[in-house]
C-alpha positions as CSV (number, residue, x, y, z in Angstrom):
1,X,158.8,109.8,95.2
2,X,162.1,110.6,93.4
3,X,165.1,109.1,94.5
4,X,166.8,111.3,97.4
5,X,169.5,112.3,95.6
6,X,168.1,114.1,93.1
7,X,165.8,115.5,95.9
8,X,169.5,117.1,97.6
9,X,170.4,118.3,93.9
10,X,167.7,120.8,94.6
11,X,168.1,124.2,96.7
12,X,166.3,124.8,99.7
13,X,163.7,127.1,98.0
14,X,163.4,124.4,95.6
15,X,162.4,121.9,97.7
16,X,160.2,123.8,99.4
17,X,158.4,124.8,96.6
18,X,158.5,121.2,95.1
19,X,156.3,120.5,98.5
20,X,153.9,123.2,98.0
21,X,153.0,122.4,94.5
22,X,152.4,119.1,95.5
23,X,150.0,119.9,97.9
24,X,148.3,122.2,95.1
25,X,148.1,119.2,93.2
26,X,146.3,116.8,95.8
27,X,144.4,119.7,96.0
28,X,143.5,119.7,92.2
29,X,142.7,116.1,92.7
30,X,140.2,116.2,95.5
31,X,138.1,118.5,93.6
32,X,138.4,116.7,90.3
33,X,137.6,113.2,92.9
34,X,134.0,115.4,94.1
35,X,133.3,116.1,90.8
36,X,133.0,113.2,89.8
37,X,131.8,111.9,92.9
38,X,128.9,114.5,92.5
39,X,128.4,112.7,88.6
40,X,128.2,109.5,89.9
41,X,125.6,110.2,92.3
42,X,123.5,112.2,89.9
43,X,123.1,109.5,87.5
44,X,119.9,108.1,87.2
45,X,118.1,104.6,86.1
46,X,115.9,104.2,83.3
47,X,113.5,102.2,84.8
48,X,111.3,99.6,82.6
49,X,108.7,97.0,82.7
50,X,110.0,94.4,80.6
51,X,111.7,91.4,82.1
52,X,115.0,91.3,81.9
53,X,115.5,94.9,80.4
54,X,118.8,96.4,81.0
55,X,119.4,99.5,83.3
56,X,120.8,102.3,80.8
57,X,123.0,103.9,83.1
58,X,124.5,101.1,85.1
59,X,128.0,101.2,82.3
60,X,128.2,105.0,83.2
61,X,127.9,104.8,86.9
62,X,130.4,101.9,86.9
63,X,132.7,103.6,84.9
64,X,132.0,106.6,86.6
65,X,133.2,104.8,90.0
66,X,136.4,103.2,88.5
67,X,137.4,106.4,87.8
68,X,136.6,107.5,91.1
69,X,138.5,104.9,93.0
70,X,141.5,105.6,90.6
71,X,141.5,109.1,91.2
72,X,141.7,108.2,95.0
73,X,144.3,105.7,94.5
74,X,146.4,108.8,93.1
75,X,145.5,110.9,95.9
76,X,146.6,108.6,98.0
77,X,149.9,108.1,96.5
78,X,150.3,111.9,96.2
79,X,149.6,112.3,100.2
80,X,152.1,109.6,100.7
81,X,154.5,111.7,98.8
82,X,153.6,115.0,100.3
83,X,154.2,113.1,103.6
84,X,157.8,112.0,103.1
85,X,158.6,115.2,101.5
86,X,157.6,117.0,104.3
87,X,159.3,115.0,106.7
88,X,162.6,115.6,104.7
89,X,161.6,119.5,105.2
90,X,161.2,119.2,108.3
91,X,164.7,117.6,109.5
92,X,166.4,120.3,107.5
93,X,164.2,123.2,109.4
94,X,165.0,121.5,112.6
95,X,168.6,121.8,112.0
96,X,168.7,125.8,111.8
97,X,169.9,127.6,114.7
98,X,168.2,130.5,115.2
99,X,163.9,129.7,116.0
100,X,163.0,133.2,113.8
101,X,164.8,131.0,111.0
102,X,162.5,127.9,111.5
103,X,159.1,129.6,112.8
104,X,159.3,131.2,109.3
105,X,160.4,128.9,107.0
106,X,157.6,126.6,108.5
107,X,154.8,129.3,108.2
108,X,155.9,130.3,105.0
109,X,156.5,127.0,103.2
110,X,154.6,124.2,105.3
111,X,151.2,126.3,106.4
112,X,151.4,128.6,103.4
113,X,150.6,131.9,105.4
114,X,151.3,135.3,103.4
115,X,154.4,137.3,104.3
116,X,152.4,139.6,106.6
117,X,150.5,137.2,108.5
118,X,153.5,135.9,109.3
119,X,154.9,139.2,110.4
120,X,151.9,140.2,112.2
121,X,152.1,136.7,113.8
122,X,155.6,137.2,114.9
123,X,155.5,141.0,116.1
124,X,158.2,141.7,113.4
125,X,158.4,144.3,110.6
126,X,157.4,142.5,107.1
127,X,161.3,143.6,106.0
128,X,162.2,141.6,109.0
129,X,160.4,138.4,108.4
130,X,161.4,138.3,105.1
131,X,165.8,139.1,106.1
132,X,164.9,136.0,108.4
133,X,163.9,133.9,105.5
134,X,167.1,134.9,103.3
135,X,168.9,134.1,105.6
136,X,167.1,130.6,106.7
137,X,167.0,129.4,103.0
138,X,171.0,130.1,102.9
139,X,171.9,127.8,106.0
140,X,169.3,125.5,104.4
141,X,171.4,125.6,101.4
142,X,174.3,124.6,103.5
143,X,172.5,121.8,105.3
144,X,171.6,120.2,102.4
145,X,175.3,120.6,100.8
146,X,176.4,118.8,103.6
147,X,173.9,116.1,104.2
148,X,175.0,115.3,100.3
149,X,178.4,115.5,100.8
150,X,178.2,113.4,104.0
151,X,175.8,110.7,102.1
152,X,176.6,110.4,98.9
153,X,175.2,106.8,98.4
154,X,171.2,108.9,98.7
155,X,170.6,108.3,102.3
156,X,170.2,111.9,103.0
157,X,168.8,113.3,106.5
């Protein structure tokens, strides 16, 4: 993951969004990691008589599975990320005052739920919901601000 300070540099919505693309991402790469799971286990041997006669397909399905375990290695790396950023998220949520700001900004940007599931969820007015996360992302803003003015050396949160 990038260094932390260039993680503060960014503004709450930012960061939020940083984490939400990411997860599209690992996303991306677990479909691309069945597809080619789905390739590997389609392949099929040429079978023949002769002693000692090569299996045709046994490059492709090795290939096939180095490139599987590769895309899992980056998965992997990618959910690692994900994690920390998250957790970063999370400690700057926590730190908000008011529980409409953080119910929201953790629906909205963590779980990913559409403005009026949210409001539904809440028993607010959509207009309501989305005042709360104006407001939210500003003291977010603030937080950050201050976690980098209070550690400038990058260990932020």
């Amino acid at each position: 993951m990038e260094d932390l300070r260039q993680v503060t540099n960014l503004t709450a919505i930012e960061l939020f969004n940083k984490a939400r693309m990411l997860n599209m991402e690992i996303n991306a790469l677990i479909e691309e990691t069945q597809s080619i799971r789905d390739m590997a286990t389609s392949v099929t041997s040429t079978i023949n008589d002769m002693p000692g006669a090569p299996l045709k397909n046994n490059d492709k399905f090795q290939e096939q599975l180095v490139s599987l375990v590769d895309y899992e290695y980056k998965i992997n790396s990618k959910i690692d990320e994900l994690v920390k950023l998250k957790t970063e998220i999370i400690s700057i949520i926590n730190k908000l005052p008011k529980m409409e700001h953080r119910i929201v900004l953790i629906k909205r940007y963590l779980q990913r739920k559409r403005w009026e599931h949210i409001a539904v969820e809440m028993e607010y007015e959509e207009r309501q919901v989305r005042r709360f996360k104006t407001e939210a992302l500003n003291l977010a803003d603030q937080i950050l601000s201050e976690n980098v003015r209070e550690c400038p050396t990058g260990s932020v949160i």
